[in-house]
Z-matrix of the N, CA and C atoms (Angstrom, degrees):
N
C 1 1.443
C 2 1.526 1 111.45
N 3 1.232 2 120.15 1 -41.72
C 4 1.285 3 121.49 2 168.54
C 5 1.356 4 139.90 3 -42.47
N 6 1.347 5 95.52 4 -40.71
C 7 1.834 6 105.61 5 171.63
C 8 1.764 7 97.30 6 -80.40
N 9 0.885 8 157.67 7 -1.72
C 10 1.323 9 145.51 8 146.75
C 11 1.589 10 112.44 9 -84.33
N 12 1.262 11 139.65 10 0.17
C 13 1.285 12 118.36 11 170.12
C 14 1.939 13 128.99 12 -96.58
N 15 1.927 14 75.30 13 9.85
C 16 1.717 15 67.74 14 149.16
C 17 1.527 16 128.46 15 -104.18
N 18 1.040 17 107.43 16 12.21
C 19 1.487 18 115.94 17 155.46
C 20 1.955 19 120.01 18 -36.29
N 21 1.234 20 92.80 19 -50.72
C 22 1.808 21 108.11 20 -179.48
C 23 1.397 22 104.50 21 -127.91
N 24 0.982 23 129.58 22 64.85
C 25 1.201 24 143.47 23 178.72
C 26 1.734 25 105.44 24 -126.12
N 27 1.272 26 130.34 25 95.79
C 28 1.580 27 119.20 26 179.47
C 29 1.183 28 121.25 27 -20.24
N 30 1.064 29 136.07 28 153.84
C 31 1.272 30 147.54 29 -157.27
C 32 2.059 31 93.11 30 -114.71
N 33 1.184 32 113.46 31 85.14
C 34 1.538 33 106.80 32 166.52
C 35 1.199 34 113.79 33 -60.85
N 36 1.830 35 129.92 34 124.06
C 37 1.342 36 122.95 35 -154.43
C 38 2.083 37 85.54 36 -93.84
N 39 1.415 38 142.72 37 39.27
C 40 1.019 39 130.55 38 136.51
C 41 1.503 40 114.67 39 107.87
N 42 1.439 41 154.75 40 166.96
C 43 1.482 42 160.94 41 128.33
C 44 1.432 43 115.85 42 6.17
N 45 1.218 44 93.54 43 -93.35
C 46 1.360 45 116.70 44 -177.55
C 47 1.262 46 121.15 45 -63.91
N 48 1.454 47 98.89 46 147.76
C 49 1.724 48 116.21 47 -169.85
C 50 1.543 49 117.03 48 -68.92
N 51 1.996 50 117.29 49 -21.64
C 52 1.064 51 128.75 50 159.99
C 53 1.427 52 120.43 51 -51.96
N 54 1.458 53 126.87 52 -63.55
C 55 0.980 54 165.98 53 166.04
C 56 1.630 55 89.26 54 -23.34
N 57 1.200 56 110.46 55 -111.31
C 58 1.532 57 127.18 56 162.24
C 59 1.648 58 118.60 57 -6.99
N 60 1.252 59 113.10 58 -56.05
C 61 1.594 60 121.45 59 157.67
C 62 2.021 61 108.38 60 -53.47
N 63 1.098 62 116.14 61 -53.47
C 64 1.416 63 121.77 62 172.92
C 65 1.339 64 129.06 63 -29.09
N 66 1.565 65 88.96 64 -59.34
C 67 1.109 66 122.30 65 176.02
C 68 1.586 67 129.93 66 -56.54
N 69 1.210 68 103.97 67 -56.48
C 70 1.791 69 128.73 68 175.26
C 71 1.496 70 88.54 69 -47.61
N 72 1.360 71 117.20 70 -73.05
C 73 1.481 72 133.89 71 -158.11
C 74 1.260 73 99.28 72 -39.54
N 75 1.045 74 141.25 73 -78.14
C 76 1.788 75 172.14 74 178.58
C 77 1.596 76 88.97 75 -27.31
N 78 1.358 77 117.44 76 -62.49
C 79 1.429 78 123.66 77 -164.43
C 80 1.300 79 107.68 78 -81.89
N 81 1.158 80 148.25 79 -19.65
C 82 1.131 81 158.19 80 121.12
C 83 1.104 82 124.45 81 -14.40
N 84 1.518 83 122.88 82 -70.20
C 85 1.321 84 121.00 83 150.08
C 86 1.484 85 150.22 84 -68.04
N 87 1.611 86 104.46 85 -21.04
C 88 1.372 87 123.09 86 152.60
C 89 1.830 88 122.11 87 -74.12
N 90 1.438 89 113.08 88 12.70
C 91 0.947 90 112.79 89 150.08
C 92 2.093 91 135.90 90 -104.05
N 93 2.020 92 73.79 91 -34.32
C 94 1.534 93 94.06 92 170.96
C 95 1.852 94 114.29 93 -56.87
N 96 1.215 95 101.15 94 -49.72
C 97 1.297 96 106.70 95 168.78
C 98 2.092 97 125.51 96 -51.76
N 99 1.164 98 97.98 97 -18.66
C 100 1.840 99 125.98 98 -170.12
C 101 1.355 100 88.45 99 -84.35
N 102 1.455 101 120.85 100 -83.74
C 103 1.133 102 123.63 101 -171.49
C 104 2.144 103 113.84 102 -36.14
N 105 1.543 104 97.99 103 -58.14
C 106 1.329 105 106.46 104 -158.43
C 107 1.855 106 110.54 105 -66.57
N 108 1.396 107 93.07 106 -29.84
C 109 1.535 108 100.42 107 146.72
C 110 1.526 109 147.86 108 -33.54
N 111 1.736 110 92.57 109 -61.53
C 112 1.538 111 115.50 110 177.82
C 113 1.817 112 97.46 111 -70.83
N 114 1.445 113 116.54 112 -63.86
C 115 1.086 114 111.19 113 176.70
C 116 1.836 115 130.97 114 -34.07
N 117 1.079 116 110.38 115 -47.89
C 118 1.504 117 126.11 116 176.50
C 119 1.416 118 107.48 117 -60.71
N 120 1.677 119 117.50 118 -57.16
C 121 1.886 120 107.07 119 170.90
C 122 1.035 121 103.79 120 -54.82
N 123 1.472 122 128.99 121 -57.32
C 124 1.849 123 114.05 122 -164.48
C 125 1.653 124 110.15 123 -70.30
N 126 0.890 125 125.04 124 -1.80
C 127 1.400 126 113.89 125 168.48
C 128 1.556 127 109.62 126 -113.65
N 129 1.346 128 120.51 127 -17.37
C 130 1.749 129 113.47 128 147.43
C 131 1.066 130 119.28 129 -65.23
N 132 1.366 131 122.48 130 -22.09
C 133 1.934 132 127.94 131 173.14
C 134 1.489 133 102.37 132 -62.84
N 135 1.127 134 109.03 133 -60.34
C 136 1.522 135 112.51 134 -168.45
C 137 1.973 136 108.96 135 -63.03
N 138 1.137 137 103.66 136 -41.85
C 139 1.137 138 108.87 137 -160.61
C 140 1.566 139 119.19 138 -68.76
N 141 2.056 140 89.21 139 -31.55
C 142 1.833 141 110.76 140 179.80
C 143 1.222 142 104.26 141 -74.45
N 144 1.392 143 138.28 142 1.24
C 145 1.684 144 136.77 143 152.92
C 146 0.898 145 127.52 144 -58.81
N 147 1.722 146 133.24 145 -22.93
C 148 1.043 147 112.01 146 178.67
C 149 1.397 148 114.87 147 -128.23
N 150 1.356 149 137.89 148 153.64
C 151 1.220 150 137.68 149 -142.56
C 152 2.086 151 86.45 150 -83.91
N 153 1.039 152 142.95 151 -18.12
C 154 1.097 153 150.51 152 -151.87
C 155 1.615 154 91.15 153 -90.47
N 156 1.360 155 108.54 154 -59.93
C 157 1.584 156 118.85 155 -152.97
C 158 1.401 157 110.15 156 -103.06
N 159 1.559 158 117.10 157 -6.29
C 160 1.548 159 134.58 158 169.66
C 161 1.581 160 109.38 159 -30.90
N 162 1.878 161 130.11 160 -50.72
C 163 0.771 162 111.29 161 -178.45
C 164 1.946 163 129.39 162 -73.92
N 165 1.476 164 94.87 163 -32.56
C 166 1.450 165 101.59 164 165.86
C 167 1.204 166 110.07 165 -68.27
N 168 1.206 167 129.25 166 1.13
C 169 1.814 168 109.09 167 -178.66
C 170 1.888 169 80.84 168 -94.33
N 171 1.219 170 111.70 169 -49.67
C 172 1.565 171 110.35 170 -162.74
C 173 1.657 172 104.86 171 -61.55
N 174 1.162 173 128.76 172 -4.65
C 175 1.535 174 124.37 173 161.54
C 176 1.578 175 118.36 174 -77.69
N 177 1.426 176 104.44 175 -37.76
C 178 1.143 177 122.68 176 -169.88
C 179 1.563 178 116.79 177 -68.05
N 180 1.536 179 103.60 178 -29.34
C 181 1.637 180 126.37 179 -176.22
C 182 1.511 181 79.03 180 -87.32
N 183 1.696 182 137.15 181 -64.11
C 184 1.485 183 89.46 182 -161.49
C 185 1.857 184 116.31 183 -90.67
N 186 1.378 185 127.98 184 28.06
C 187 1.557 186 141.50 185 152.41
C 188 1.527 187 94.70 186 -57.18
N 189 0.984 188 123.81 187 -51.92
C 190 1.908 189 126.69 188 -149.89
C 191 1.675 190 80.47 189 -74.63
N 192 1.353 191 99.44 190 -71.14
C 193 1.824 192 98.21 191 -149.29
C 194 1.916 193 96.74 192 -60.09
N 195 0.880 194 114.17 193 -17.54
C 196 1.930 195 97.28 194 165.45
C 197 1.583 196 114.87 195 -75.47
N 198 1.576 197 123.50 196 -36.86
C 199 0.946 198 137.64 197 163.94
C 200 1.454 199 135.89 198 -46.26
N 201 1.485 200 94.48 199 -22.12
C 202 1.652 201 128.83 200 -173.63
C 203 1.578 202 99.79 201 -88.50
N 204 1.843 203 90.84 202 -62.25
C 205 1.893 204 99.75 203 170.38
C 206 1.188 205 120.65 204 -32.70
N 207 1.420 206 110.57 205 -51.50
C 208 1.549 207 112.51 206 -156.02
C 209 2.046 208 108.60 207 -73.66
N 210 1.636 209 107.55 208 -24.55
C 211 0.913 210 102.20 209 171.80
C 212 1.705 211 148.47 210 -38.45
N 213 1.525 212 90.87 211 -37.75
C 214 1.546 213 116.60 212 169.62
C 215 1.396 214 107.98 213 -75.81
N 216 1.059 215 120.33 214 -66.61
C 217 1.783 216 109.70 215 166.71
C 218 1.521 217 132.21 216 -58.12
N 219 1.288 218 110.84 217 -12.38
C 220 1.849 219 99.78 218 157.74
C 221 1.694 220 114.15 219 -72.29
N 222 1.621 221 115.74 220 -29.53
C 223 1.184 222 119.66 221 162.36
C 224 0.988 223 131.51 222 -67.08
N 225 1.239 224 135.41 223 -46.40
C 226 1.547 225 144.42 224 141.10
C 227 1.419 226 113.09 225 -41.23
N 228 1.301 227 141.93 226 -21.89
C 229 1.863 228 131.74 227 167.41
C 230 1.608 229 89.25 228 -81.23
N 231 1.248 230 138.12 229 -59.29
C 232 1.408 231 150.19 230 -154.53
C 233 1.753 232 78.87 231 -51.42
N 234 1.328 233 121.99 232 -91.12
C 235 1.278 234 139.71 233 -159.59
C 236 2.065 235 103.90 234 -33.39
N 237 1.596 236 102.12 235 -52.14
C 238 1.762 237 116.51 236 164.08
C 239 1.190 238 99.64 237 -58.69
N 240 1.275 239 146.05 238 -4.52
C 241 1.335 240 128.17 239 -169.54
C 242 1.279 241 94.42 240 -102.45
N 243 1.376 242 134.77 241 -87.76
C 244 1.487 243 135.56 242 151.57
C 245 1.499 244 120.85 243 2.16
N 246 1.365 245 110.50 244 -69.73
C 247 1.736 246 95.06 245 166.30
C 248 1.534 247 113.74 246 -45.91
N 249 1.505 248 104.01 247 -46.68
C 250 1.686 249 93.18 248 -171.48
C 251 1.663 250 125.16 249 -57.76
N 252 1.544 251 94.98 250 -20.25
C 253 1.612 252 85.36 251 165.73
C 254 1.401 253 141.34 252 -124.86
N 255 1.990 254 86.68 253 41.01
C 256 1.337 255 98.75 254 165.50
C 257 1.548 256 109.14 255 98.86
N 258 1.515 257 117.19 256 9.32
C 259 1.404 258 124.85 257 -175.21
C 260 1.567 259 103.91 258 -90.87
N 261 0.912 260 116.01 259 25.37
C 262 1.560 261 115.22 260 -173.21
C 263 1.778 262 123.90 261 -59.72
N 264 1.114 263 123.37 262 -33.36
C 265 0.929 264 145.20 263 -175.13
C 266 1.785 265 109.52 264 -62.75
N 267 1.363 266 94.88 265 -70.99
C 268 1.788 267 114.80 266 163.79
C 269 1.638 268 108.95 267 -42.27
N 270 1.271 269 111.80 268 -49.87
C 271 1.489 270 119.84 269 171.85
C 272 1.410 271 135.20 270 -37.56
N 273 1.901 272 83.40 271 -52.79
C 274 1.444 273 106.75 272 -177.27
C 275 1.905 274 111.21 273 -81.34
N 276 1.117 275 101.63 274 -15.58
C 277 2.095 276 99.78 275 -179.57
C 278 1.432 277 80.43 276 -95.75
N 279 1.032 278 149.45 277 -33.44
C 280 1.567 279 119.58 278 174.63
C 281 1.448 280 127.66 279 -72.93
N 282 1.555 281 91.60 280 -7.03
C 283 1.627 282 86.15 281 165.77
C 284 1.699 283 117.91 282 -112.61
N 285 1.156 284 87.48 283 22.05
C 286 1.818 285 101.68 284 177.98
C 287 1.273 286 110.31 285 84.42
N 288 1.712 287 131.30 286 21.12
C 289 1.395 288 124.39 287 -159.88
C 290 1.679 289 91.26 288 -104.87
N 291 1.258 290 113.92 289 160.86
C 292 1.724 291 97.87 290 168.83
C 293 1.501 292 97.29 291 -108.20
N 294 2.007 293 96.73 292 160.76
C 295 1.372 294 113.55 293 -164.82
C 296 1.272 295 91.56 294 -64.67
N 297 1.803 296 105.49 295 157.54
C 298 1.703 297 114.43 296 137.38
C 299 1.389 298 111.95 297 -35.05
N 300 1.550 299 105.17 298 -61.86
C 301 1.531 300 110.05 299 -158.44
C 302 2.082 301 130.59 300 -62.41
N 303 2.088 302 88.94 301 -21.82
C 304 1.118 303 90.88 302 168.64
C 305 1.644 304 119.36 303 -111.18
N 306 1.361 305 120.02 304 35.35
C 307 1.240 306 126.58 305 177.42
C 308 1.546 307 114.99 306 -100.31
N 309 1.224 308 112.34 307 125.02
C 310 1.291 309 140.54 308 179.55
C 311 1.501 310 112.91 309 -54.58
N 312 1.157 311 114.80 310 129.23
C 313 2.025 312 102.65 311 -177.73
C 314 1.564 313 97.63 312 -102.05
């Protein structure tokens, strides 16, 4: 059970002041994207009520679910970002892998 509870385990955005900057950015926009999401179903909810406004609500439902998409890939560039500068290690114990650095020969 243990090696799965870093699944929900906060994500410490890391050391370094790069890192930390990375981080903000990512979450920043992986929220903007959250919000603009939620916003788009509740106003396709409202909108898919009436036989008048049915088609703008049905645009609006598919705005969210791309909005939804994109969620996984701001996490996935964030995660490419970190490898790119060499954070690999940190990367790899968050995905349950053990470091190079702490492996035993």
């Amino acid at each position: 059970m243990s090696h799965i509870r870093h699944l929900w385990r906060y994500h410490d955005p890391g050391e370094t002041e790069r890192r930390k900057e990375i981080y903000a950015a990512y979450e920043l926009w992986y929220t903007v994207v959250d919000v603009g999401a939620a916003v788009s179903f509740l106003a396709g909810s409202i909108l898919f009520l009436s036989d008048v406004t049915k088609t703008a609500g049905t645009y609006l439902f598919i705005a969210g679910s791309v909005l939804f998409l994109l969620k996984p890939a701001i996490r996935l560039t964030r995660e490419a970002q970190y490898a790119a500068h060499g954070d690999v290690d940190s990367l790899a114990k968050r995905a349950g892998w053990q470091s190079l650095v702490d492996r035993e020969d």
